[in-house]
C-alpha positions as CSV (number, residue, x, y, z in Angstrom):
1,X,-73.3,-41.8,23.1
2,X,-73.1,-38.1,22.9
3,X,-74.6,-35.3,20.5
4,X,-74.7,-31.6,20.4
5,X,-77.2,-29.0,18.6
6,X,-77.1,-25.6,17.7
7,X,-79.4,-23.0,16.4
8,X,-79.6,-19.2,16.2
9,X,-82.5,-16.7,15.2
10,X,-86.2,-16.2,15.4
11,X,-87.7,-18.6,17.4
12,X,-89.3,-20.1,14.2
13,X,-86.0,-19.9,12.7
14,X,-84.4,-21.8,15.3
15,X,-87.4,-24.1,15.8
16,X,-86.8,-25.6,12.2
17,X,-83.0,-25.1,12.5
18,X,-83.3,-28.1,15.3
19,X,-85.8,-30.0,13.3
20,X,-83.3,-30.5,10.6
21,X,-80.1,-31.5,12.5
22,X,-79.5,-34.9,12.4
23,X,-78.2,-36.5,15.7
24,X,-75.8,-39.7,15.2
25,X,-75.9,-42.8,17.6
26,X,-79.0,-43.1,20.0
27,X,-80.8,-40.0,19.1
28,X,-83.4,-40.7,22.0
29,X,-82.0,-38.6,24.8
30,X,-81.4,-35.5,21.7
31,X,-85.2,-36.3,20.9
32,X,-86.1,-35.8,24.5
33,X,-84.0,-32.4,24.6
34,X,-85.8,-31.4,21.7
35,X,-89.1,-32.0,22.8
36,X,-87.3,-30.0,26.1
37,X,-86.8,-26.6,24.2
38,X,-89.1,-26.9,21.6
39,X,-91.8,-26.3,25.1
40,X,-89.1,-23.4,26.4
41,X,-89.8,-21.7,23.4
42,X,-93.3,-22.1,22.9
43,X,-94.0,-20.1,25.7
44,X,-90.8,-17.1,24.6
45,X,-91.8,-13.9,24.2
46,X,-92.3,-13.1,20.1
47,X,-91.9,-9.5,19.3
48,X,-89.9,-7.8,16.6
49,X,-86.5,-8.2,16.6
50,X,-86.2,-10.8,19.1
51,X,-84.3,-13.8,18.4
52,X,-82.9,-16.4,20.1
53,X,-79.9,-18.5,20.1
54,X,-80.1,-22.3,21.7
55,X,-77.0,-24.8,22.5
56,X,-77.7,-28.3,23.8
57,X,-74.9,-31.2,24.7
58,X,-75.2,-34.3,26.3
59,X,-74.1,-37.5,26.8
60,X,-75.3,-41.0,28.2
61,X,-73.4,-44.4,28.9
62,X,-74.2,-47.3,31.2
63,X,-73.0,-45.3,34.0
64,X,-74.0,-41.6,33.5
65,X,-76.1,-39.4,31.8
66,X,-76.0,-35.7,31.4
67,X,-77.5,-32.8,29.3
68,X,-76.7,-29.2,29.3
69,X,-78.8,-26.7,27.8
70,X,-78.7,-23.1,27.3
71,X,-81.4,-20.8,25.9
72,X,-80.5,-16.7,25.5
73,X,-82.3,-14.2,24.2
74,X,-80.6,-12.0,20.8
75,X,-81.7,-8.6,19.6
76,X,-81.2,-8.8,16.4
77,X,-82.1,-5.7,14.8
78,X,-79.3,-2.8,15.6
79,X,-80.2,0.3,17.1
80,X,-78.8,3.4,15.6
């Protein structure tokens, strides 16, 4: 079973961005990685014009399981 997520913005923004994605198959390794980055970003900086932009992947069989996971910082207001 596999599943990806993405979500981009404030951390609130992305915070409910993952709550709402629905994950097909076995969604308890995704509910795991969840739980994962919804911790990461509890403790992210919050200032103004600071967002955030958060993939995950991963994938488990009888053999193997794996989960990638990347968390980057985003300015998004545009200096001038």
């Amino acid at each position: 079973m596999s599943f990806s997520m993405h979500a981009s913005g404030t951390v609130a923004g992305a915070l409910d961005q993952l709550d709402q994605q629905t994950v097909t198959g076995d969604p308890s390794q995704a509910d795991r990685v969840r739980e994962f980055i919804r911790a990461e970003l509890a403790d992210f900086p919050e200032r103004d014009g600071l967002g955030v932009t958060v993939h995950a992947s991963g994938h488990h069989s009888d053999t193997s399981r794996n989960v990638s996971i990347s968390i980057q910082p985003n300015n998004l207001t545009v200096d001038r």
